[in-house]
N, C-alpha and C positions, 0 to 999 in steps of 0.2 A: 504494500500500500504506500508506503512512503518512498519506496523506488518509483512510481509512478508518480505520484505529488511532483518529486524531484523532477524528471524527465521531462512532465509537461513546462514546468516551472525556469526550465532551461533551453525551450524551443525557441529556436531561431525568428521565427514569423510571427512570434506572436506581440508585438509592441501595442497592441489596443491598450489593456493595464498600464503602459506608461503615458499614455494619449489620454485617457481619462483621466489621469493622476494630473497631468501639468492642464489638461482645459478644466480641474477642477479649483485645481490655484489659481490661476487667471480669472475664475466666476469670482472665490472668496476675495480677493484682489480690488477688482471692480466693484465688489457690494459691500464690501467691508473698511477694507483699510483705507480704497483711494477716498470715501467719505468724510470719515475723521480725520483725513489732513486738510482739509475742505476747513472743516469746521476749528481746526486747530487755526490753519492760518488764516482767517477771519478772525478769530477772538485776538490773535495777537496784534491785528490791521485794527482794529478797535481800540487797543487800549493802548496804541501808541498817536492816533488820530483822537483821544478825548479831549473834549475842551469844556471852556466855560460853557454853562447853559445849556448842556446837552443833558438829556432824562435818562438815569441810568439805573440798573437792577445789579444786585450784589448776588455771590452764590449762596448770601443766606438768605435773598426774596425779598431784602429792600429795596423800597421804589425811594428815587430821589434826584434829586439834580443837583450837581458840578456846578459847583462853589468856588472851588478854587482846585487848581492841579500844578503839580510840582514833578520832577524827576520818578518820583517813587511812589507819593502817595497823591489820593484824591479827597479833596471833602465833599461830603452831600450833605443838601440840608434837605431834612426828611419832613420836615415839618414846621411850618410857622417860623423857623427862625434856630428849629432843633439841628444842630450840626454834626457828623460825625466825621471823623477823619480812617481811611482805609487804603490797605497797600490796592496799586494797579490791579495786580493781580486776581483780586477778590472782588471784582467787576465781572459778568458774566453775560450782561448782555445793553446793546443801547435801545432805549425804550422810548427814545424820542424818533431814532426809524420806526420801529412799529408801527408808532402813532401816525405817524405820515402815509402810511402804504394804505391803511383804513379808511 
């Protein structure tokens, strides 16, 4: 039985097994990973273009607008005049496009 396994295992003509192994990388390819660099370099096109007066969401779901921005971090004031200060980083989305595309 495993002299057989072997034998087929090592025929000449048979490359379909390698043909669906690399058109199966190239699917996960295209539907996977080229997306998340999509979305990777946008969020960093984002947060090196923020500015004053732009409406911005944080990765913990604060809504707020850019107060002021510096090298590193950004303020939002979230409220009436409530201000907080946050690294770039912890920006996840601008929320003054949204609003525009509606």
């Amino acid at each position: 039985m495993l002299n057989q396994i072997l034998l087929q295992a090592s025929g000449s003509g048979n490359y379909t097994q390698f043909i669906m192994l690399g058109v199966m990388a190239v699917v996960f390819f295209i539907f996977f990973i080229r997306p998340q660099q999509k979305k990777q370099k946008d969020q960093k096109k984002f947060i090196q273009e923020i500015k004053k007066g732009d409406m911005a969401i944080t990765m913990g779901g604060i809504h707020g607008k850019v107060v002021e921005v510096t090298d590193a971090t950004v303020t939002l004031d979230i409220d009436r005049g409530t201000k907080i200060t946050l690294e770039k980083s912890s920006l996840s989305l601008d929320l003054s496009k949204k609003l525009n595309e509606k």
